[in-house]
C-alpha positions as a Markdown table, in Angstrom:
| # | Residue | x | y | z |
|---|---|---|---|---|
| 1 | Unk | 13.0 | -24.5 | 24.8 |
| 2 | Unk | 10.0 | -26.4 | 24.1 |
| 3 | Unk | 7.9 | -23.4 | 23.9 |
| 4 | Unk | 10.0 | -22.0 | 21.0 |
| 5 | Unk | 10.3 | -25.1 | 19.4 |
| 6 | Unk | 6.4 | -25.5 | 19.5 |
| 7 | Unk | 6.3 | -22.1 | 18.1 |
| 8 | Unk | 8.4 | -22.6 | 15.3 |
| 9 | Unk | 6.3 | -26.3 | 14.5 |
| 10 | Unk | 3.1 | -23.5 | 14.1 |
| 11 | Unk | 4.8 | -20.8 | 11.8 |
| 12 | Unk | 3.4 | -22.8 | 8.9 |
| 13 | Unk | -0.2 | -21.8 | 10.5 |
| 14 | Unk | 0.5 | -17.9 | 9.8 |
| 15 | Unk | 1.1 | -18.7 | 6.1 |
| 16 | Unk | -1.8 | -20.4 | 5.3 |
| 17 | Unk | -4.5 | -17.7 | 4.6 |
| 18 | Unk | -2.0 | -15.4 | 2.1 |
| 19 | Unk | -1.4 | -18.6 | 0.2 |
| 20 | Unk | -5.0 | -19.9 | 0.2 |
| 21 | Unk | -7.0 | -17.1 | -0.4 |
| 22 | Unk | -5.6 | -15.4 | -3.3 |
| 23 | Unk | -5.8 | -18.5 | -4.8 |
| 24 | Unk | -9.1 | -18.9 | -4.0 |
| 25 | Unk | -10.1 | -15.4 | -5.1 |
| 26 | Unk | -8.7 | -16.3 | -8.5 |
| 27 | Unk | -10.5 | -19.2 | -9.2 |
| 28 | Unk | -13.7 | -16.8 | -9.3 |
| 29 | Unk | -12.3 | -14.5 | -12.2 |
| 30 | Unk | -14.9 | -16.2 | -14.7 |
| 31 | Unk | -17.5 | -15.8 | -12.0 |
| 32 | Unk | -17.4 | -12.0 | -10.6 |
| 33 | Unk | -17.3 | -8.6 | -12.9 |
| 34 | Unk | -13.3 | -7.2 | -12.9 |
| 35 | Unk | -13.9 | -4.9 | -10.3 |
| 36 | Unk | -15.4 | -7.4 | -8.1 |
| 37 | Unk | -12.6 | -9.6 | -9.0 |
| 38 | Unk | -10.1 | -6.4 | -7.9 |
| 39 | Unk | -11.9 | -6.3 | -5.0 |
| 40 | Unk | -11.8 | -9.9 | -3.7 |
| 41 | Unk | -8.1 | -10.1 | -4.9 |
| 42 | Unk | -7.4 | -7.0 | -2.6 |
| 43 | Unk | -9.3 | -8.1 | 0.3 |
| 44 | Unk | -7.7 | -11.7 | -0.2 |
| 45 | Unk | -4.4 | -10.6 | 0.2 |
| 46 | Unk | -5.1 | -7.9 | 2.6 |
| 47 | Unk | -6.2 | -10.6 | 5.2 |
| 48 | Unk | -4.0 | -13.2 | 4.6 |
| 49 | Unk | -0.9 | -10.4 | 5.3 |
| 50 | Unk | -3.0 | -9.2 | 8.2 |
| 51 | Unk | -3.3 | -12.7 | 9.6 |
| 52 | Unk | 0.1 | -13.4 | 9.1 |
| 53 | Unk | 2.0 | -10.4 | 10.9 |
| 54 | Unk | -0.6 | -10.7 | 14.0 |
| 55 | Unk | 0.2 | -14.4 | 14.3 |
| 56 | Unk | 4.2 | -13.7 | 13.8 |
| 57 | Unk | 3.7 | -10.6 | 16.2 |
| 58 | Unk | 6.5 | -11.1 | 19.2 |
| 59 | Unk | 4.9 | -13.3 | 22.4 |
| 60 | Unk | 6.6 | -10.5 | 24.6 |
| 61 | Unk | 3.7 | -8.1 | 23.1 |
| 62 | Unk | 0.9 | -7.9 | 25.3 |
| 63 | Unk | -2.8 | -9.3 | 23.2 |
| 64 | Unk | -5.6 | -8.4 | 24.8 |
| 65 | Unk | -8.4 | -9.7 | 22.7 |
| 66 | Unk | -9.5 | -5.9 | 21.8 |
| 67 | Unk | -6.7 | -5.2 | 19.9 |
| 68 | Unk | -6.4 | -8.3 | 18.4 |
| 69 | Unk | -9.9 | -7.7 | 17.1 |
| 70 | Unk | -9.2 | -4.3 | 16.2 |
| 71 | Unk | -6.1 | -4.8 | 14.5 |
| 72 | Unk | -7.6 | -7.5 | 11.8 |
| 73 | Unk | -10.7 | -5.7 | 11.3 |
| 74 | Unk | -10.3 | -2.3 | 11.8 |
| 75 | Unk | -6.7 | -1.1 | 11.2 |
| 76 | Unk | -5.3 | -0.9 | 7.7 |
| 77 | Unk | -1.6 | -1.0 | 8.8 |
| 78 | Unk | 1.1 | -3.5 | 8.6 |
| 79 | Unk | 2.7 | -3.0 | 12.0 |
| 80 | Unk | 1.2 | -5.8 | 14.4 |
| 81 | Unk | 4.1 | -5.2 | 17.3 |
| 82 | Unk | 3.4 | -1.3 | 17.5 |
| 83 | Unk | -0.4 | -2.1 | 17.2 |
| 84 | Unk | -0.8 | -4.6 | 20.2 |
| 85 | Unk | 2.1 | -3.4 | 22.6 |
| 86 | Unk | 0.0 | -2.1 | 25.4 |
| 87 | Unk | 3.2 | -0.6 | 26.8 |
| 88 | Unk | 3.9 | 2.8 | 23.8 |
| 89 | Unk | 3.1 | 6.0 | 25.3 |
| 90 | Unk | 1.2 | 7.9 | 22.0 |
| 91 | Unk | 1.4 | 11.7 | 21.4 |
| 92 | Unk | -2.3 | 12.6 | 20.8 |
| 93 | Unk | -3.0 | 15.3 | 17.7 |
| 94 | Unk | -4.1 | 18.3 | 17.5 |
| 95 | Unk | -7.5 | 18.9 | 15.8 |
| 96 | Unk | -5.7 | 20.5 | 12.6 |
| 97 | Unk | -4.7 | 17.2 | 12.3 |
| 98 | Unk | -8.3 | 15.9 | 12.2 |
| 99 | Unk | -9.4 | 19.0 | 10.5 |
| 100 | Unk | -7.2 | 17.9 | 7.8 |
| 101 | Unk | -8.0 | 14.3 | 7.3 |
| 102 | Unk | -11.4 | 15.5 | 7.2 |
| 103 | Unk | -10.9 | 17.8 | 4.4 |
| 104 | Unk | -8.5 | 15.2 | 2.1 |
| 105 | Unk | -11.5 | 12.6 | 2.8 |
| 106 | Unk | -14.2 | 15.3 | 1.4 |
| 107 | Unk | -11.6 | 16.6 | -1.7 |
| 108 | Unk | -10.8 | 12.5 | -2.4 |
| 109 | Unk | -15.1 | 12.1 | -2.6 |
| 110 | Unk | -15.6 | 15.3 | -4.0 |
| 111 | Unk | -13.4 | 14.0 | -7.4 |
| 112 | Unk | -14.9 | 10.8 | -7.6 |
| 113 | Unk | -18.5 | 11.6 | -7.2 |
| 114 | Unk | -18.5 | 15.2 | -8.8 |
| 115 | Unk | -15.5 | 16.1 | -10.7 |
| 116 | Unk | -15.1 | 12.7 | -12.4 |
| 117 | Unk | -18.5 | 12.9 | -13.7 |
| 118 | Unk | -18.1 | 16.1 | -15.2 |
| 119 | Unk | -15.5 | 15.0 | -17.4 |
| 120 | Unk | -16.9 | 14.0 | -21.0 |
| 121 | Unk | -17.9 | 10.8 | -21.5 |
| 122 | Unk | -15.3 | 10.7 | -25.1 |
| 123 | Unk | -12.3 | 10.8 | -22.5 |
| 124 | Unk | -13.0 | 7.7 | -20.1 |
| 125 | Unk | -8.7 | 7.7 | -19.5 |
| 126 | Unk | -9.1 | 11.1 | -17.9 |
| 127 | Unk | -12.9 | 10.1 | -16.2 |
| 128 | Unk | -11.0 | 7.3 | -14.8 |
| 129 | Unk | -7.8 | 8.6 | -13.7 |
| 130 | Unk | -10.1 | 11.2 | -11.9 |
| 131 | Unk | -11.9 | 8.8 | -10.1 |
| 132 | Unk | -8.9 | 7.0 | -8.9 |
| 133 | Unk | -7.0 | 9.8 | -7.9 |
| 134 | Unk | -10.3 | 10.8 | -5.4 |
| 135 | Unk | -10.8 | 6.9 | -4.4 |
| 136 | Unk | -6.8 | 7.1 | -3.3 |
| 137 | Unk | -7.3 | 10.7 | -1.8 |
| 138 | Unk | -10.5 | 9.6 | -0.2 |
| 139 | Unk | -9.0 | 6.3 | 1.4 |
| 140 | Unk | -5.2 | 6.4 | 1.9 |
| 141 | Unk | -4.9 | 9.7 | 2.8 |
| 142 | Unk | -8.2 | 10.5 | 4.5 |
| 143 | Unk | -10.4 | 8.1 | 6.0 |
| 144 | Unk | -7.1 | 5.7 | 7.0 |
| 145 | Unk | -5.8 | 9.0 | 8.5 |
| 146 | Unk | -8.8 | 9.4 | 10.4 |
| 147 | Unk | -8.8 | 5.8 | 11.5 |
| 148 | Unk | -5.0 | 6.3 | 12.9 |
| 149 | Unk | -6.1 | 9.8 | 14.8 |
| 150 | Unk | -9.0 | 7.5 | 16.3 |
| 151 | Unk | -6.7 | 4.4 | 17.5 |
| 152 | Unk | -4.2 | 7.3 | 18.8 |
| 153 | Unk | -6.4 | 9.1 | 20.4 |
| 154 | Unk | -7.2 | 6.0 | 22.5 |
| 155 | Unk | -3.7 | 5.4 | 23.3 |
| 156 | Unk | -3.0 | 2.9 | 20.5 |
| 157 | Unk | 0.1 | 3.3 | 18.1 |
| 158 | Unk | -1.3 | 3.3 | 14.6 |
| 159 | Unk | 1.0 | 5.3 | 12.6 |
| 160 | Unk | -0.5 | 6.9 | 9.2 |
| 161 | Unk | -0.2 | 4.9 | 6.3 |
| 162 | Unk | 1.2 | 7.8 | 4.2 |
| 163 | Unk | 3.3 | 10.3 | 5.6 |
| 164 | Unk | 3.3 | 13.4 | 3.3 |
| 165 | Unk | 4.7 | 11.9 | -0.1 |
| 166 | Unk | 4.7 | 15.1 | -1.5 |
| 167 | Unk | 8.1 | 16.3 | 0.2 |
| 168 | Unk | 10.0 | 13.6 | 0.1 |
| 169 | Unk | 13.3 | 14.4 | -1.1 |
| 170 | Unk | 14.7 | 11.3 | -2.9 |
| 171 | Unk | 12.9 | 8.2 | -4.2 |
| 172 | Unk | 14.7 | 6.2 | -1.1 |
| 173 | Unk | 12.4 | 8.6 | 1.1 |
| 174 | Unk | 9.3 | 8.5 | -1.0 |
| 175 | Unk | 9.2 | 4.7 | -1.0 |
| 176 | Unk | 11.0 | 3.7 | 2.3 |
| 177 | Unk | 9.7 | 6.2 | 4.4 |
| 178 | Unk | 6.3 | 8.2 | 3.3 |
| 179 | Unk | 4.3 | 6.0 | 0.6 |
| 180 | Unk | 2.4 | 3.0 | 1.9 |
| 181 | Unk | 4.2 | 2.5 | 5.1 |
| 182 | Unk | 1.9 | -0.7 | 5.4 |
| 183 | Unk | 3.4 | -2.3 | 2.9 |
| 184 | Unk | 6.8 | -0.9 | 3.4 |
| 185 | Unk | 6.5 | -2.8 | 7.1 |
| 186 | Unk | 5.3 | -6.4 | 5.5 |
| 187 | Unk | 8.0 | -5.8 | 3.2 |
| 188 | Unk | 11.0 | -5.2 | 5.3 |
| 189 | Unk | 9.9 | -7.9 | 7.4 |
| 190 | Unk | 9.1 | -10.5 | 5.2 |
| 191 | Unk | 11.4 | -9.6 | 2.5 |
| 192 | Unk | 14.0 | -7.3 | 3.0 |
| 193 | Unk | 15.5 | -8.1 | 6.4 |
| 194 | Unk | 15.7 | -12.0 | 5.4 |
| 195 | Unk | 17.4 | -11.5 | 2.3 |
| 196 | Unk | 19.6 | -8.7 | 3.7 |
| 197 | Unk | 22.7 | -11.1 | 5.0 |
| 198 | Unk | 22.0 | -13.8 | 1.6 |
| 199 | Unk | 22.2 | -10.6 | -1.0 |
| 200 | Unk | 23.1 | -7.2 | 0.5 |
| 201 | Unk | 21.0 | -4.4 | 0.8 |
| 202 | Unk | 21.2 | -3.5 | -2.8 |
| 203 | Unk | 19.6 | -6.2 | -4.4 |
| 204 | Unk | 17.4 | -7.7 | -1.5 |
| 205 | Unk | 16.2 | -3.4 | -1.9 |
| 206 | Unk | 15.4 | -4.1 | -5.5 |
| 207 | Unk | 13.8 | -7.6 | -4.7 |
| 208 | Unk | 11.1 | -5.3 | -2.9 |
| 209 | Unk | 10.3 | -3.5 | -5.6 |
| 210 | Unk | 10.1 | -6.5 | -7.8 |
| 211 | Unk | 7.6 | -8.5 | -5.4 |
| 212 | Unk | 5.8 | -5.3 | -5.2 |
| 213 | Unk | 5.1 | -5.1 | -9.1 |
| 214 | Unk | 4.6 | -8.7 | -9.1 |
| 215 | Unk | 1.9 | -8.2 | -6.5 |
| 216 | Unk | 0.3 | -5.6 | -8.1 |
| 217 | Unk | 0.1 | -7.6 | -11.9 |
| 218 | Unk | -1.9 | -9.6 | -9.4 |
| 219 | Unk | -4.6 | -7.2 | -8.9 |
| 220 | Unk | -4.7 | -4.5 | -11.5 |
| 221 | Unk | -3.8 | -6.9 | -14.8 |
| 222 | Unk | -5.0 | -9.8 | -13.8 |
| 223 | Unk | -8.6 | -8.7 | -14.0 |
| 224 | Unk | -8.4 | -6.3 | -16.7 |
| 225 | Unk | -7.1 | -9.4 | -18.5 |
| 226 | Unk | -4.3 | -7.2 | -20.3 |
| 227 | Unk | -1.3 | -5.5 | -19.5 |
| 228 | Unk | 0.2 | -7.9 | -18.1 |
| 229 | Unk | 4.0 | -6.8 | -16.9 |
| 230 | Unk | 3.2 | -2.9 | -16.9 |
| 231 | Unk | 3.1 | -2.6 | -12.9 |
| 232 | Unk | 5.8 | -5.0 | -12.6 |
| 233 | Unk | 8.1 | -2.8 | -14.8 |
| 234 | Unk | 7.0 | 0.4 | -13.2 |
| 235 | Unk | 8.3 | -1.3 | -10.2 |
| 236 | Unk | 11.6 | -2.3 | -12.0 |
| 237 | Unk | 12.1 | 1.0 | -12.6 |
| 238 | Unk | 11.5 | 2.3 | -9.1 |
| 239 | Unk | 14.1 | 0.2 | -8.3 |
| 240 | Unk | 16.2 | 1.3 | -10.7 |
| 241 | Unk | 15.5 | 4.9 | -9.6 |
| 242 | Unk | 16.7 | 3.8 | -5.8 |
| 243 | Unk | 20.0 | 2.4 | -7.2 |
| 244 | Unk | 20.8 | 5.0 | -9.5 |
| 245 | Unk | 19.9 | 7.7 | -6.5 |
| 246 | Unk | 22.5 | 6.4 | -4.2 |
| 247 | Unk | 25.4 | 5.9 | -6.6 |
| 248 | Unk | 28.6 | 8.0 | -6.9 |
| 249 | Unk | 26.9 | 9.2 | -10.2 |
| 250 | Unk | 23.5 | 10.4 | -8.4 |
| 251 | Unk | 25.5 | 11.4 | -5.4 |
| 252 | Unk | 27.4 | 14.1 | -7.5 |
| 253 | Unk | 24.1 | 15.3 | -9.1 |
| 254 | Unk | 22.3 | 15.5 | -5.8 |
| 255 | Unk | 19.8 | 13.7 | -6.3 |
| 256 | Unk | 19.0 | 12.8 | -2.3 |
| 257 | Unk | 18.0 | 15.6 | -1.3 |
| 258 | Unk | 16.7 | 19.6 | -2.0 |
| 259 | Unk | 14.6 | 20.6 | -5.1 |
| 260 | Unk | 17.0 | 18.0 | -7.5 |
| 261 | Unk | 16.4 | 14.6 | -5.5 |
| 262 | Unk | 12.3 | 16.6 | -5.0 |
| 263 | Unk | 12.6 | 16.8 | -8.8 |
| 264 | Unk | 14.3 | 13.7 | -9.7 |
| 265 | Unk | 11.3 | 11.5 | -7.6 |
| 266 | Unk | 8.4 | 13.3 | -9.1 |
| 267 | Unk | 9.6 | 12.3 | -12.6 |
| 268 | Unk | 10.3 | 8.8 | -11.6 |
| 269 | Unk | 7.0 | 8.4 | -9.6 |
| 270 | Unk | 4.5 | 10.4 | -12.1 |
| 271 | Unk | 5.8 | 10.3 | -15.5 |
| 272 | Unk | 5.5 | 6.4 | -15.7 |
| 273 | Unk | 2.4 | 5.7 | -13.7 |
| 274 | Unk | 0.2 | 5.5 | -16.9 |
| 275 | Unk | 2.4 | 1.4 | -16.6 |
| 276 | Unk | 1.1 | 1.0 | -13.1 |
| 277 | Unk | -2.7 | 2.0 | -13.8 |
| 278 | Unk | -2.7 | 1.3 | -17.9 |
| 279 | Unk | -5.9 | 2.1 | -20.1 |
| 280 | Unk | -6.6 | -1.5 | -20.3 |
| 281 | Unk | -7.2 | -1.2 | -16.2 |
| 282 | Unk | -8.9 | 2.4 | -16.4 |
| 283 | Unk | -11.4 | 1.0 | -19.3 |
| 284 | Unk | -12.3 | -2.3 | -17.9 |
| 285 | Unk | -12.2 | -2.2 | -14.0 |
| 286 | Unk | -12.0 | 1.2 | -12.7 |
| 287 | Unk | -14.9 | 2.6 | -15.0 |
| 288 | Unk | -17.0 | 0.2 | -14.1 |
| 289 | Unk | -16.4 | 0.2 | -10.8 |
| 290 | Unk | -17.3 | 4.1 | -10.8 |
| 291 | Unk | -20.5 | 3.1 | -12.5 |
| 292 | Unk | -21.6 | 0.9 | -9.8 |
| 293 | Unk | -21.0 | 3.3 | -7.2 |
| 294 | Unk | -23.1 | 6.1 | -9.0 |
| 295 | Unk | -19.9 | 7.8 | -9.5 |
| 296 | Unk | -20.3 | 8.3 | -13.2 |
């Protein structure tokens, strides 16, 4: 009884790098370039999360201090209890499987440091959407893959952080269960599950999405200094995708599942990203950024 009480005294510990840090980071906007300032803002929040669901990881999961170490420095998932549990048995891949990480990382630096300069220079939108579609290809879906084969192959559970968006059959899937799982982990955890019994699913599901797009004003508007509330109402309306999905309405159109729900999430997901990643963020931080890395 004492021990859990001590524990719950110390939460407040796991909190305090995701609300200093950011913070912190924010204070330099007048000091760093905008893409620096993305940067520091992603990394900020990146370890204070990271911090936070290793210290609130169960005490029944074994920590040896190698996976500790690994999992805050060299694991970009969300999942602390899968990472450190010691006790998962972990299917090892087959070498398509590294074959094709390998060839999504070369494609995703293949755009950004050859197509994206091929572009003209009169259409930085499309220069700049190039470049972060090959920055996403290159990171998310191959060198984080490559990382999870790696950590698997050793006998450590690191699930991918993307999981074949591209046949997800209903928004639900696409966000719940094949984009970012990362962040879909820190967000059931954190947000979802405690809001679940206050608010019902429904609306502790569309809470999600609003933190997400609040989150993400954070780090794409904030330092383009414009366009502020485009990736929060991209996020709205993800949310308002999900609901409209899985009512009687969507239900009759079939909109879960087959080439209609396939359909119904590609429109949702592509048609409006030009909110989530505006021109304003494309001109001033992404373009940059692909100068200073030689990529244009």
């Amino acid at each position: 009884m004492e021990t859990t009480k001590a524990g719950r005294n110390l939460q407040w510990i796991g909190w305090v790098p995701i609300a200093v840090l950011p913070v912190a980071a924010a204070f330099c906007r007048n000091l760093a370039n905008p893409w620096e300032l993305m940067w520091c803002l992603c990394f900020a929040i990146f370890a204070g999360l990271k911090w936070l669901t290793w210290w609130k990881a169960p005490a029944r999961v074994a920590r040896p201090t190698w996976r500790s170490v690994a999992y805050l420095l060299a694991w970009p998932g969300m999942d602390a209890h899968a990472f450190l549990d010691q006790s998962r048995r972990v299917t090892r891949h087959a070498r398509k499987d590294w074959l094709r990480a390998i060839f999504k990382t070369a494609l995703g630096a293949a755009l950004l440091w050859i197509v994206a300069r091929r572009i003209p220079s009169d259409e930085p939108l499309v220069r700049g959407w190039v470049g972060m579609a090959g920055l996403i290809l290159l990171l998310h879906f191959g060198s984080f893959e490559l990382i999870s084969l790696f950590w698997r192959s050793v006998g450590v559970d690191a699930r991918p952080i993307m999981s074949s968006p591209l046949r997800a059959t209903s928004l639900s899937e696409f966000w719940g269960e094949r984009w970012n799982l990362g962040f879909r982990q820190l967000s059931y955890d954190l947000i979802f599950r405690p809001l679940l019994k206050i608010c019902g699913a429904g609306v502790a599901g569309f809470l999600v999405f609003l933190a997400s797009g609040l989150i993400h004003d954070f780090v794409i508007s904030f330092p383009a200094r414009g366009g502020y509330g485009l990736p929060t109402a991209y996020f709205i309306l993800q949310g308002m995708g999900v609901t409209i999905e899985r009512s009687n309405f969507g239900k009759r159109l079939g909109l879960r599942n087959g080439l209609r729900g396939w359909l119904f999430t590609a429109v949702f997901t592509l048609a409006p990203a030009f909110w989530l990643f505006h021109p304003l963020f494309v001109l001033r931080v992404i373009l940059p950024f692909m100068q200073a890395i030689r990529a244009i």
